[in-house]
C-alpha positions in Angstrom: 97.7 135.0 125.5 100.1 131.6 126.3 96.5 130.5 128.3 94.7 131.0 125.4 97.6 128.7 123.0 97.6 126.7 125.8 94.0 125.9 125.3 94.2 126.1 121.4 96.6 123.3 122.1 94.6 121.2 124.7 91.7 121.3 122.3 93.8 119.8 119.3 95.2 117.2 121.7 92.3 115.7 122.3 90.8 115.9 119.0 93.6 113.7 117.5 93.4 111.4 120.7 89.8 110.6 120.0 89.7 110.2 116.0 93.7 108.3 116.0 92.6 105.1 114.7 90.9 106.8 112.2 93.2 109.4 111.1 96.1 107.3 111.7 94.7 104.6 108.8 93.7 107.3 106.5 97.3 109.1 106.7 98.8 105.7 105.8 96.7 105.3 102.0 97.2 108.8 101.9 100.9 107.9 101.6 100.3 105.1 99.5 97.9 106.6 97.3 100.5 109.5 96.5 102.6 107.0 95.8 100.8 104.7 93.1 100.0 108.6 91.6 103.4 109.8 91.7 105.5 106.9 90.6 103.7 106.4 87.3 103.8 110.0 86.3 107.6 111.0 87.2 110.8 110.1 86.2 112.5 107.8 88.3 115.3 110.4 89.4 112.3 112.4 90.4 110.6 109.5 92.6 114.2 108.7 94.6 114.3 112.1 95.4 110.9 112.0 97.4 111.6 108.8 98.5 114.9 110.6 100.2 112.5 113.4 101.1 110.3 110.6 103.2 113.1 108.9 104.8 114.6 112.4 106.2 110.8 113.4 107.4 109.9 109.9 109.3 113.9 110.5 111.0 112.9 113.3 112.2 109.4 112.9 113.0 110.5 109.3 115.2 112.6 111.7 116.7 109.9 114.6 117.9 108.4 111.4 119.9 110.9 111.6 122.3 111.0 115.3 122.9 108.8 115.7 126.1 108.1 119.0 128.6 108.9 121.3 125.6 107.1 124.7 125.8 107.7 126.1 122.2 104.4 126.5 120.0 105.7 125.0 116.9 107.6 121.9 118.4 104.4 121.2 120.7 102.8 121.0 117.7 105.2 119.0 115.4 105.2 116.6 118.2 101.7 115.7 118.6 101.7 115.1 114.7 105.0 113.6 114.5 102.8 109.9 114.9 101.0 111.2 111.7 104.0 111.6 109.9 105.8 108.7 110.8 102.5 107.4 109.8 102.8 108.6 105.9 106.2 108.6 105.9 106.3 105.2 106.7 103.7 103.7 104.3 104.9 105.9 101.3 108.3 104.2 102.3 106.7 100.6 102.6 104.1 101.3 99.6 107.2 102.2 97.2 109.3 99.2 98.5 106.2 96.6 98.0 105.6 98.4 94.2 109.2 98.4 93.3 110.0 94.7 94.2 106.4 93.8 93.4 106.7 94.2 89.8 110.1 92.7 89.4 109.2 89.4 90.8 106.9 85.9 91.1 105.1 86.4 93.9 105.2 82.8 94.3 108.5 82.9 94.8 109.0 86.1 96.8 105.9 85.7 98.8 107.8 86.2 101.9 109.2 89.4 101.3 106.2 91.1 99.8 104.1 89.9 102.1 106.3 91.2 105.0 106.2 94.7 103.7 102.6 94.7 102.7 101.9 93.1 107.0 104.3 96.0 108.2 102.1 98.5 105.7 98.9 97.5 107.7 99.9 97.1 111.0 98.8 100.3 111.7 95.9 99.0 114.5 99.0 98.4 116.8 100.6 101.7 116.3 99.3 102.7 119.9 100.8 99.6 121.7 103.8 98.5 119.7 104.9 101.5 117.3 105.4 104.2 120.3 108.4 101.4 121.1 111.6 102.5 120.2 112.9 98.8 119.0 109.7 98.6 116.7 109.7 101.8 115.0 113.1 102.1 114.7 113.3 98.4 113.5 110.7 99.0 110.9 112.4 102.8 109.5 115.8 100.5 109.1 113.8 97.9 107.0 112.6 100.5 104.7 116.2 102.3 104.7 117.6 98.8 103.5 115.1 98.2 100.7 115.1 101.8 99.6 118.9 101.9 99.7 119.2 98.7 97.3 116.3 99.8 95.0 118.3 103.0 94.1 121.5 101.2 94.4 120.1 99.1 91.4 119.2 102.0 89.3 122.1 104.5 89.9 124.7 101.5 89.2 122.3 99.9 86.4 123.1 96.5 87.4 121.6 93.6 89.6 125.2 92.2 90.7 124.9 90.9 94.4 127.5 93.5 95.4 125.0 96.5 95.3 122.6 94.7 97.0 124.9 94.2 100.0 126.5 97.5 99.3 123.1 98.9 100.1 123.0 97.2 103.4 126.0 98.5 104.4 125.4 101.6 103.8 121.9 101.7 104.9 123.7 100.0 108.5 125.6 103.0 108.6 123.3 105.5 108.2 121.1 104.2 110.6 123.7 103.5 113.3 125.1 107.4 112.8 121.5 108.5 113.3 121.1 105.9 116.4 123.6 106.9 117.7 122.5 110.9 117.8 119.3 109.8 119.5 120.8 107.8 122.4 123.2 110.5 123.3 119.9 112.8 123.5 117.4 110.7 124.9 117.3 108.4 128.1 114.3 106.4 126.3 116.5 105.3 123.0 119.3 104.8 125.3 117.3 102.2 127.4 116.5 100.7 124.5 119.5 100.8 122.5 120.9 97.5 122.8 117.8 95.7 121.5 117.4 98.4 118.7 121.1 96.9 117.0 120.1 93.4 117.8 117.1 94.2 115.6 118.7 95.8 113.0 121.4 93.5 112.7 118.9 90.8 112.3 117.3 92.4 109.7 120.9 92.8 107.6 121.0 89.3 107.9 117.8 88.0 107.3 117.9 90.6 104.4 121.3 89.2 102.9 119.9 85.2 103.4 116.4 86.0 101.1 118.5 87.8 98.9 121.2 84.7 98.4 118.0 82.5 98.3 116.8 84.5 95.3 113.1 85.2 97.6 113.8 89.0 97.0 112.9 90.3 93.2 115.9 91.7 91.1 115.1 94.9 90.9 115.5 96.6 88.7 114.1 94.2 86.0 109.8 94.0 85.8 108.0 91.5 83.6 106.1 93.3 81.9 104.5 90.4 79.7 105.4 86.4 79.0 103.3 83.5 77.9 103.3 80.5 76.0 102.9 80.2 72.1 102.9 78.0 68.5 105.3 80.2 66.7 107.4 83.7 67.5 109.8 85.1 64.7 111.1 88.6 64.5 110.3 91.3 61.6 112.6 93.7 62.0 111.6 95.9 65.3 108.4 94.0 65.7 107.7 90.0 66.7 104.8 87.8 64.6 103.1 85.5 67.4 100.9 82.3 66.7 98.6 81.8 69.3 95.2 79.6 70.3 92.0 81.5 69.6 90.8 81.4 73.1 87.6 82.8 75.0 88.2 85.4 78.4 87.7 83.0 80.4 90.8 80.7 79.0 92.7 83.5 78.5 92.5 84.8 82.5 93.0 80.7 83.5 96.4 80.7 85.9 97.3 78.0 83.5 96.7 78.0 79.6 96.7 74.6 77.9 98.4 74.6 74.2 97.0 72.5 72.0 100.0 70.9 69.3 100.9 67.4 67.4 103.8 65.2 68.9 106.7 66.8 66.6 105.8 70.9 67.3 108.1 73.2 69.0 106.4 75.0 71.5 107.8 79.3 72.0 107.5 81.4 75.1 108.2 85.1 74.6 108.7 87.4 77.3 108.9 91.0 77.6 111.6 92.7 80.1 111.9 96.4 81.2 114.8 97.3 82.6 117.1 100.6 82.7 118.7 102.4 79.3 122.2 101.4 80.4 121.7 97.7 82.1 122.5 95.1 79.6 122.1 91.6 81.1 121.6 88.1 80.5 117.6 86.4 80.4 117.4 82.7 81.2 114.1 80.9 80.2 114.0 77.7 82.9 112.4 75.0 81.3 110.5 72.3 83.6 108.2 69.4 83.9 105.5 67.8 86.6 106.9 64.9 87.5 103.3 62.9 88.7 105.0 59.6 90.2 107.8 62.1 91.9 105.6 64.8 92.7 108.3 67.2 91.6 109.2 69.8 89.0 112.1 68.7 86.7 114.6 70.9 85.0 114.7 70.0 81.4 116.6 73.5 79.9 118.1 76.7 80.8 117.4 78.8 78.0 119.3 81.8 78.0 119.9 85.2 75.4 121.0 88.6 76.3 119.3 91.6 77.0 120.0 95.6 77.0 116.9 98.0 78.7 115.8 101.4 77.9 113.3 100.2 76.0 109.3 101.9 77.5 107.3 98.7 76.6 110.5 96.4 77.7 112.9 93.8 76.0 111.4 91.2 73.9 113.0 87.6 73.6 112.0 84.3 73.4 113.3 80.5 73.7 112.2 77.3 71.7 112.0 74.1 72.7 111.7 70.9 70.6 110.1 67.4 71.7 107.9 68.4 74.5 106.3 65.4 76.0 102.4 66.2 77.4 101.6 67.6 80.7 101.7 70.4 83.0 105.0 72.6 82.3 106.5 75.7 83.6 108.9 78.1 82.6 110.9 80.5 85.0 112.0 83.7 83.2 115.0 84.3 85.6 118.4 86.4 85.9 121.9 84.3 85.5 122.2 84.0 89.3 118.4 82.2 89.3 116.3 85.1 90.8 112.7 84.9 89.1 110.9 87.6 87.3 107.8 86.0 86.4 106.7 82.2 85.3 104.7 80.5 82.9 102.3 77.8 83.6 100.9 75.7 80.9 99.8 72.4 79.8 100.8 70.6 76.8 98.3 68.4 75.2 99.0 66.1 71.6 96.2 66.7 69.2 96.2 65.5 65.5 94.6 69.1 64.4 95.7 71.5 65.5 93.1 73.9 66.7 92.7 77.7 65.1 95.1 79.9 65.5 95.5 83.8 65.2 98.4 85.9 65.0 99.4 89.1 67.1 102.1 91.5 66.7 104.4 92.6 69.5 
């Protein structure tokens, strides 16, 4: 009977030896497809609960890597899986983090981050070579622990105050260090490697702490939902009356729209905001200029008005400006502290008619 599990065993062994780079692919946009599934249809509480649920399976599957010589059925088996966990695990971890922060920020702007968790989300093709090492998977399980930690520490505090980002860090350090240490007293290999896995994570608190102060992380839990650049926005009770250009689809999917208005106009940009039901907060509208001969953008307002969440289809507000000169402009919505949610790129160009315009409602 044990030669004939024995067997049973060989013969799944070498079936996930020969098909790992395709299986091990598959398992991670299985995780991320779950994920883009899950997170629109759930409530949020809901969501951070599996999230928790991913972070304790990928702990314990890194640990079943280092269990070797072990003779029980079930723990043979978790074992030769526990790469195909971590695998899932992992990229529903990193596929969360990337949709979370993706929607609450100018990729422009927080290009480095995103695109660190979307390279650490394929880098599956070295899994063989570099993720069997103890400093890189553990590296990359406290990187998601870290943005996990501060996305939830956002929600369950309903604020975007530095402290519970770097709360979150702290915490997240701990957690990871308790469950460090647990693996080093068990296991030569973490041992050996010990002192490289803190350098690591340290290095990631920091580097983590110096994007955020930077403002190249989003501010989550704020997400643009919609912004752009108009003749005239005035409210109606719940709803907002927009003037706009009568543009084709082609215009209107241009990275930069071009308004068309006489020298004395006021030019409008509204933007839409969701955030949480209990996060009231404070929208700045960053006006600037190309400067041609400088080759620079130029600050020419800060634009601000407050803002409370809860609302599905997000907060609406808009700014006004008076005596805008022609050229290329941009508008940063941001938070107080300068972190950007979204931009607007447009040029302004003087025209004695105006051209036709249409209204929407919002």
């Amino acid at each position: 009977m044990k030669e004939k599990v024995k067997l049973q065993y060989q013969k799944w062994k070498h079936f996930f030896e020969k098909y790992e780079r395709v299986l091990l692919p598959v398992t991670l946009l299985f995780g991320v497809a779950v994920d883009f599934v899950t997170f629109k249809s759930i409530q949020i509480q809901t969501a951070f609960l599996i999230l928790v649920v991913h972070i304790v399976v990928a702990g314990i599957a890194i640990t079943l890597l280092y269990i070797v010589n072990y003779k029980g059925k079930i723990i043979s088996y978790l074992c030769l899986l526990a790469p195909y966990f971590i695998q899932f695990s992992l990229g529903a971890l990193l596929s969360a983090s990337l949709i979370f922060y993706w929607f609450s920020g100018a990729f422009s702007v927080s290009w480095p981050f995103l695109l660190t968790i979307a390279f650490l989300m394929l880098s599956n093709e070295v899994f063989r070579t570099a993720y069997v090492k103890p400093v890189v998977h553990m590296s990359v399980y406290y990187f998601v622990l870290f943005s996990v930690f501060a996305v939830i520490f956002s929600y369950l505090f309903n604020s975007i105050e530095p402290i519970f980002f770097v709360a979150a860090g702290i915490l997240s350090l701990g957690f990871f260090f308790l469950y460090l240490s647990a693996l080093v007293r068990y296991f030569e290999k973490v041992r050996t490697a010990g002192k490289q896995v803190i350098v690591c994570s340290l290095s990631i608190f920091v580097v983590m702490n110096v994007l955020y102060f930077l403002n190249l992380i989003p501010p989550i839990p704020l997400s643009l939902r919609e912004a752009g650049v108009y003749h005239s926005v005035t409210r109606s009770g719940s709803q907002y009356k927009i003037l706009d250009e009568k543009r084709s689809l082609i215009e209107r999917v241009l990275p930069v729209q071009t308004i068309h208005i006489k020298k004395s106009d006021r030019v409008f940009v509204f933007s839409s905001i969701f955030a949480p039901t209990k996060l009231n907060t404070t929208v700045v509208h960053n006006w600037q200029i190309y400067d041609e001969e400088k080759h620079a953008w130029i600050q020419k307002d800060r634009l601000s008005f407050s803002m409370t969440g809860g609302r599905n289809d997000g907060y609406r507000g808009y700014s006004v400006k008076t005596s805008v000169t022609a050229g290329l402009w941009r508008v940063d919505v941001e938070t107080k502290r300068g972190q950007i949610l979204g931009r607007v790129r447009f040029r302004v160009e003087n025209v004695v008619e105006l051209p036709k315009l249409i209204g929407i409602t919002r």
